[in-house]
C-alpha positions, 0 to 999 in steps of 0.5 A: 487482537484488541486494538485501541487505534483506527487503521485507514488505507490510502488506494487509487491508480498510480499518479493520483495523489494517493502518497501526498494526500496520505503523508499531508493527512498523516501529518496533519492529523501526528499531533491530535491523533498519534497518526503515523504514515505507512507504505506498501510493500513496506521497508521490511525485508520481504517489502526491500526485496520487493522494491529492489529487485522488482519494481526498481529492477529490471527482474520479473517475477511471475504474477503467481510469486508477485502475488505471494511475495506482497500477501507475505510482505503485508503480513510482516508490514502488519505484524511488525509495524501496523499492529503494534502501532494500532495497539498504542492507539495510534491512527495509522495510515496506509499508502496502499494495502490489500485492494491494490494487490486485488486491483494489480494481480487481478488485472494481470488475470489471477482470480480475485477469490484466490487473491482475497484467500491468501490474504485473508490474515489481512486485518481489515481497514477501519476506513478504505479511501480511493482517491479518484482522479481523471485519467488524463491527470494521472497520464500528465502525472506519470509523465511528468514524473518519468522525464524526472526521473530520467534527467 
């Protein structure tokens, strides 16, 4: 694959920041530089499914299937919007992408090697960012965000 574009992902622990700071660099950089902001699991079918039956959800999945299901989601997210907005030139901009599947499901014990293996289709990010933030930030952050959600 040729691709005239730049592709940078978005990382960091939940609460960090990660989505506004990817959304403000989206919008700030639409005008000058074709960007466009992207999410993971994506709004595909496979990213839906996700985030309706399983992390809005009450369903568990084992971490195996959890692991499968965001490498497949991933590749639909890249086949469908990534790439052919990279081909454009765009510059895309992605909250979340490979290393959060390795930061999650190699927390929950599954081996990094076999998370890196299936998703080695993965098309490599120009440019990885992780936003950095002290724990007791992202502790207020989620908190904060849960009685939100609950009132």
């Amino acid at each position: 694959m040729t691709k005239k574009g730049v592709f940078i992902c978005i990382e960091g622990l939940d609460g960090c920041g990660k989505t506004t700071q990817a959304k403000l660099l989206a919008k700030k950089l639409r005008k000058s530089h074709n960007a466009v902001y992207t999410a993971e699991p994506s709004h595909g079918k496979i990213g839906t499914y996700i985030r309706k039956s399983y992390l809005y959800g009450e369903k568990r999945l084992s971490i195996v299937l959890e692991a499968l299901l965001f490498a497949a989601d991933r590749i639909e997210h890249l086949e469908n919007e990534v790439i052919p907005a990279l081909n454009e030139g765009c510059l895309v901009i992605s909250d979340r992408y490979v290393f959060s599947s390795l930061a999650y499901q190699g927390a929950a014990g599954l081996s990094l090697d076999w998370i890196e293996k299936i998703n080695e289709h993965a098309l490599k990010p120009d440019l990885a960012v992780f936003i950095d933030v002290d724990l007791e930030t992202v502790m207020d952050r989620l908190k904060s965000k849960k009685s939100v959600m609950e009132n």
